[in-house]
N, C-alpha and C positions, 0 to 999 in steps of 0.2 A: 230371399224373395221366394213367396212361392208363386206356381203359375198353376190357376184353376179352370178348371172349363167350365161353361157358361151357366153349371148346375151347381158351381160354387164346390167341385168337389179337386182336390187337391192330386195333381197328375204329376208335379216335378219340384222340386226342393233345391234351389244353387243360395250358397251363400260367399261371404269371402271369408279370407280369414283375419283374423282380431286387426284392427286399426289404433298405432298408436298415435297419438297428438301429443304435441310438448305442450306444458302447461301456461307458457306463452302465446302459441295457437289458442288454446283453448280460454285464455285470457281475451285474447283480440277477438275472437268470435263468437263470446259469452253467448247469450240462447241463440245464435243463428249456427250453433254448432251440430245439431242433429244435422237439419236441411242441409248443413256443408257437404256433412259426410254423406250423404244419403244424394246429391245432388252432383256433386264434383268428385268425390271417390269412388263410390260403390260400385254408382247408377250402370256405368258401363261393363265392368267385369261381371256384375248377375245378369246384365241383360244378354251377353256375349254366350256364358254359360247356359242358358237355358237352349232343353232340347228343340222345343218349338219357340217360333218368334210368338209370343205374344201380341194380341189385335189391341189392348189398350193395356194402359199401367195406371193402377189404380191405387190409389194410398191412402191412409187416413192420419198425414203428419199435418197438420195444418201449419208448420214451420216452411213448407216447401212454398206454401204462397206467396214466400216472400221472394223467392226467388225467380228466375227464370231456368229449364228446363232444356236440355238437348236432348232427346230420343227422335228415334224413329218411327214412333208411332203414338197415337192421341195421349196425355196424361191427361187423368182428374185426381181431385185432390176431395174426397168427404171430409165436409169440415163444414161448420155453421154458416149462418148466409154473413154474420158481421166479422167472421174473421178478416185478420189485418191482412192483404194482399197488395199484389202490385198491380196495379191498374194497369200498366201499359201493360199485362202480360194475361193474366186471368179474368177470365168471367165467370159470372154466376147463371147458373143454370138449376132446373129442377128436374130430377124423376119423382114417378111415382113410387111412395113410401108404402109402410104396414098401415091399413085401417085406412086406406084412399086420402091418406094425406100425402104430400109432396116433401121430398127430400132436394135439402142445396147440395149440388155438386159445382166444382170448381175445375174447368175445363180451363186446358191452356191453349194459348193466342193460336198456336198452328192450327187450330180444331176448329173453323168455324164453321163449317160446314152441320155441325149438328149430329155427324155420325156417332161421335165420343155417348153421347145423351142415349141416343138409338141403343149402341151394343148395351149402357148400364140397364136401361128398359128391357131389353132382352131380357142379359142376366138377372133379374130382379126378378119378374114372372117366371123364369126358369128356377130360380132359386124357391120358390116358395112354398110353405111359406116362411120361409127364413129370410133376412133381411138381405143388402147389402153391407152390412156392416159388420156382419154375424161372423165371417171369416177372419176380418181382422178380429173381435172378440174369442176366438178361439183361438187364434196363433198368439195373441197376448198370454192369457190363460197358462197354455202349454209353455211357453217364456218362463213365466212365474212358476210354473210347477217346477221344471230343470231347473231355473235358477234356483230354488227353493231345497230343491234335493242336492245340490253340489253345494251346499255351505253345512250339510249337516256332517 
């Protein structure tokens, strides 16, 4: 997880360490397997670790729509407006994008207040002009480059 501040620039780096699944696990939870671990393992131990509590948790697994969510503070989820979600739990909402178009974000049930929408507006005209998506695009990136240099 990394935790950025509002200009999208990177301030704290917690992760955990390797998680195994038995192949039975990861049989019974075919593609709901990311969102498991990222949902019911992870979520707590990086959130615990971080220096500062984070004011939202922001993702771009669009796997986590399926599920429902426990933190302590708003999640959204970037992800298309027809991703498969769960109705009783998420909604769709929009910021503003690159070039005055609108971005769907995917705000969970605890958030109706609108605040979740506000702080991504913030960060978005703070960020720019870089997106909000640009982060996760670069933490991917960086992923791919280590992984890339550990297999040579």
């Amino acid at each position: 997880m990394v935790v950025l501040t509002v200009e999208g620039d990177p301030v704290d780096l917690v992760y955990t360490d390797p998680v195994a699944i038995s192949r039975i696990t990861e049989g019974l939870l075919g593609p709901r397997l990311d969102a498991y671990l990222l949902a019911r393992v992870m979520m707590e131990p990086l959130t615990s670790q971080a220096r500062e509590k984070p004011s939202i948790l922001c993702f771009d697994e669009a796997g986590l729509l399926l599920r429902r969510l426990a933190t302590e503070v708003p999640a959204v989820v970037l992800a298309d407006a027809e991703a498969a979600h769960r109705a009783d739990y998420w909604r769709l909402g929009h910021v503003g994008g690159r070039g005055g178009g609108r971005e769907p974000v995917w705000v969970d049930a605890a958030s109706r207040d609108g605040g979740p929408l506000a702080l991504l507006d913030e960060a978005r005209r703070a960020m720019a002009p870089f997106g909000l998506r640009d982060p996760f695009r670069q933490l991917h990136a960086a992923i791919a480059a280590l992984a890339k240099e550990g297999t040579r």
